[in-house]
N, C-alpha and C positions, 0 to 999 in steps of 0.2 A: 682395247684398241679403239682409237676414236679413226671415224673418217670423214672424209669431206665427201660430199654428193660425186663428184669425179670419182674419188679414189675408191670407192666402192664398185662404181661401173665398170673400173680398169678391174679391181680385184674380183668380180665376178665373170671378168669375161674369162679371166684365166682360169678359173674353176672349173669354165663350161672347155677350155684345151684337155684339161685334166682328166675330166666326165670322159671328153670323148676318143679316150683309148682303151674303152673295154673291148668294143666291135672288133677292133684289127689284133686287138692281145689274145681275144677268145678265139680267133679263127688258126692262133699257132699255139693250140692245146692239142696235145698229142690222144691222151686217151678219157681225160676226165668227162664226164656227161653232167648236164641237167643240173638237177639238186645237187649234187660233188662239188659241180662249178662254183655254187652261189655259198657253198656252206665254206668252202676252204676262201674264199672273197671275203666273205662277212665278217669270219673266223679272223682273219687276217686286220681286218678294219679293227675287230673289239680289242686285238694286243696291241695295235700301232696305238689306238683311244687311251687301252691302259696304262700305255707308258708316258705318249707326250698329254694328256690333259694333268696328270699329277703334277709333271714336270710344271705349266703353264700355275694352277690354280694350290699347288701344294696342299697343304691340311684342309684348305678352303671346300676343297671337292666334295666333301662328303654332305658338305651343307648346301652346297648347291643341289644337291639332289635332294634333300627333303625341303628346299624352299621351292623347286620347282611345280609339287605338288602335281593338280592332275595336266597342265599343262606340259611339264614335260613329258609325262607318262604316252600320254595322248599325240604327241610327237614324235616320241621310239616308238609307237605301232606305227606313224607312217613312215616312218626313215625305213623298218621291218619291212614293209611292204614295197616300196619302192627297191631297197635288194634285192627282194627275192624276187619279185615281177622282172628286173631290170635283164638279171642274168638267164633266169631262166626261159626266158621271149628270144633270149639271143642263139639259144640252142636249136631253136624252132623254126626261126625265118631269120632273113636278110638282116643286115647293121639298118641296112637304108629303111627297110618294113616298121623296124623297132623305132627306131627313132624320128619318123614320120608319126608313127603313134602316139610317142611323148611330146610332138608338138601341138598338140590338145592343151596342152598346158595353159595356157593364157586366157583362152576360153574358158577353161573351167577355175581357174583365179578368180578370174574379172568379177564371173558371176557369183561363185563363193561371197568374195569380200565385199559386192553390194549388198547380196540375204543377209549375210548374218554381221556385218560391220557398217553397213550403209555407206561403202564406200565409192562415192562421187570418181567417174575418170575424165581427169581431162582429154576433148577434143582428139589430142594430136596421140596420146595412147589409145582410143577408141578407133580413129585412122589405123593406126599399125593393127593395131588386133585384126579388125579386117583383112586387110591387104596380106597379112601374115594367113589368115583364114584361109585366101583366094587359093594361096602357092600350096598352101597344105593339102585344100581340097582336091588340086588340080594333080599333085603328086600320089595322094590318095587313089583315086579314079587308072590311075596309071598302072599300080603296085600292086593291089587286090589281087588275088585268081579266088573268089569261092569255090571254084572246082579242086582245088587246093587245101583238104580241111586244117593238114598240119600245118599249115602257114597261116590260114589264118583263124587258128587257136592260138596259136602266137601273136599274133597281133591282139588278140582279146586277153591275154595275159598282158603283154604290154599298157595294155589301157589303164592296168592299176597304177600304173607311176604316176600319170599325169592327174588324175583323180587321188589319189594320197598326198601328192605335192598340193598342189592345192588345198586341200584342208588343212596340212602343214607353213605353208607362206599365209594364209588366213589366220591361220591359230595366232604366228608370232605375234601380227599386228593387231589381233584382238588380245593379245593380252597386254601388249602397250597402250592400246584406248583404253583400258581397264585400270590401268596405274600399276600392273605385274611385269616390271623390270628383272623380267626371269633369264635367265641362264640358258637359254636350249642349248647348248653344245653341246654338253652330256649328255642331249636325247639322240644324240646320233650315236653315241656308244651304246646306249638302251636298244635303240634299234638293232644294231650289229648283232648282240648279246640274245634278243628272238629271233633274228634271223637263220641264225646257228646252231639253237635249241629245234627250233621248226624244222630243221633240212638237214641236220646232224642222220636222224631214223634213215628218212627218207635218201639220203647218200650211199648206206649200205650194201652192198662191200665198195670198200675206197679200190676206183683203177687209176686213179692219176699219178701220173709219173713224178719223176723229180723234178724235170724242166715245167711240166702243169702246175706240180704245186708252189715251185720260183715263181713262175708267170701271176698264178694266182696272190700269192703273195705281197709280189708288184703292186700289185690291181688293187690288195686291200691295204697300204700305205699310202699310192701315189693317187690313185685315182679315186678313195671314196675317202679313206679315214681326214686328211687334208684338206681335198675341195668344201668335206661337207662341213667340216669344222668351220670353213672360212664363210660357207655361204650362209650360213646362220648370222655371222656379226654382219655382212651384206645385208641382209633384211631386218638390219634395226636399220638402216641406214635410208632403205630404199624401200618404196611402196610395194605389195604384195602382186601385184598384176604385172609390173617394173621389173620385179625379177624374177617370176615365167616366163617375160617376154625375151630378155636379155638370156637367158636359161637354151632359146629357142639356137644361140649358135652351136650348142653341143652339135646339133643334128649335121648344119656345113661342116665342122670340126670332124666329126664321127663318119661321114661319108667319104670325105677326101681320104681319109686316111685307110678306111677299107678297101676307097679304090686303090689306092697308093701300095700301101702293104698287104691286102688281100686279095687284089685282084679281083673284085668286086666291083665292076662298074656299074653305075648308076646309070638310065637311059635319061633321055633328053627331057622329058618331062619331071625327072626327080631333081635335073642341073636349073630349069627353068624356074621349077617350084621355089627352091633354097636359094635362087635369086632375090622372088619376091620376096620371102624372110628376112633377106639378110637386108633388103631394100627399107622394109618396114622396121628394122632395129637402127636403123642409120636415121633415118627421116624422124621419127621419136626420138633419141638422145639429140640428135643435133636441135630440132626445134626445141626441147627441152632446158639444151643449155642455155639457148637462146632470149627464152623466158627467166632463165637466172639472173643472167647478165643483167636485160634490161631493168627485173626488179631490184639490183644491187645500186644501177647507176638512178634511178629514183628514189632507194633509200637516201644514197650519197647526197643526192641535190635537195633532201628534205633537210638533210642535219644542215 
């Protein structure tokens, strides 16, 4: 799959729609809890993986896996983590708590990929990170109760997403500076596959229903096995900080919809906060494009 700078934007934005219907899908589970949740999700992703990456890469697959080496290895432990932290934070506290957590995300990119890739951000992404910073912090300060431990041990569960992500959108583009035109899609089935193994014990005894484990089921075709497929070819595409940043609509996606379908309203500070986000993703792609154009139309008047 080849893209263009655009077509990548548009296809991660709809990844981040996809992301964000665990919130409002987890709140109409009837009896499954916790570890159950994330293993029969995970469970779910590794057969949707087993079936359509064959279909995609045929005999080929097998050799993607031993040319990935330690990078994709290193890949499926954070796709692993990012599930199991994902679903199991959602058991504990709010969609909005959870996902105000994962919007750490860009912070902990930005900084990754300078340490360990030297990577340079322009101006107008170093703007958004900020201003994205501002809304998070201010939504932050809102949603906390520390009087509250089980909410926020969920939130410190949470925290693993955006911290494995990160090491994960670093890894891809270090191993492209590197000349490793590696395959990571198949690390998202790796993932799935510890995911399952890890939370398989700890599920014991299964109480989810049959509409729980449909729901779940959903969850792990539509909403992780696909997007994460797809957000992997997005980040050959796109700079590693670019798509945390862009990653950051799950959370408007993820909240509307819990208020919408769960009846979960969010207070006035978490609608202000996801303003400034969604503020700081517009002002970046748009100045962005802007920068394309004009260096197209100076290639154009050089030839």
């Amino acid at each position: 799959m080849k893209l263009s700078h655009r077509q990548a934007v548009m296809l991660m934005i709809a990844c981040t729609m996809l992301w964000s219907i665990a919130g409002v899908v987890t709140r109409h589970l009837e009896h499954a809890k916790s570890f159950e949740v994330t293993f029969w999700r995970s469970f779910f992703t590794l057969l949707s993986l087993a079936i359509i990456l064959p279909v995609i890469h045929g005999k080929a697959l097998l050799s993607k896996f031993k040319q990935g080496g330690m990078y994709l290895w290193i890949s499926g432990v954070c796709w692993s983590i990012m599930f199991t932290a994902f679903m199991t934070a959602l058991t504990m506290t709010s969609v909005a708590n959870v996902l105000i957590t994962l919007s750490l995300g860009p912070m902990l990119t930005a900084l990754f990929a300078r340490v360990v890739i030297g990577h340079k951000l322009p101006a107008r992404t170093i703007i958004a990170i900020v201003v994205a910073g501002v809304g998070i912090a201010y939504m932050y300060a809102a949603q906390i109760d520390l009087s509250d431990m089980h909410q926020l041990t969920g939130m410190l569960v949470a925290l693993g997403v955006p911290i494995a992500a990160a090491v994960n959108w670093t890894l891809v583009q270090h191993s492209q500076a590197h000349g490793h035109d590696v395959d990571l899609v198949p690390a998202v089935m790796v993932g799935a596959l510890i995911s399952s193994l890890v939370t398989l014990p700890l599920s014991m005894p299964f109480q989810a229903s049959g509409q729980d484990v449909a729901l779940l089921a959903m969850l792990g075709l539509v909403q992780l096995a696909i997007p994460c497929a797809l957000v992997v070819v997005c980040a050959r595409y796109l700079k590693a900080p670019e798509v945390s940043l862009l990653a950051l609509l799950e959370i408007i996606f993820g909240i509307a919809l819990a208020w919408v379908g769960a009846n979960e309203k969010p207070g006035s500070p978490v609608l202000l906060g996801g303003g400034l986000v969604l503020g700081a993703l517009v002002f970046n792609e748009w100045l962005g494009m802007r920068e394309r154009a004009i260096k197209l139309q100076h290639n154009d008047l050089a030839l």
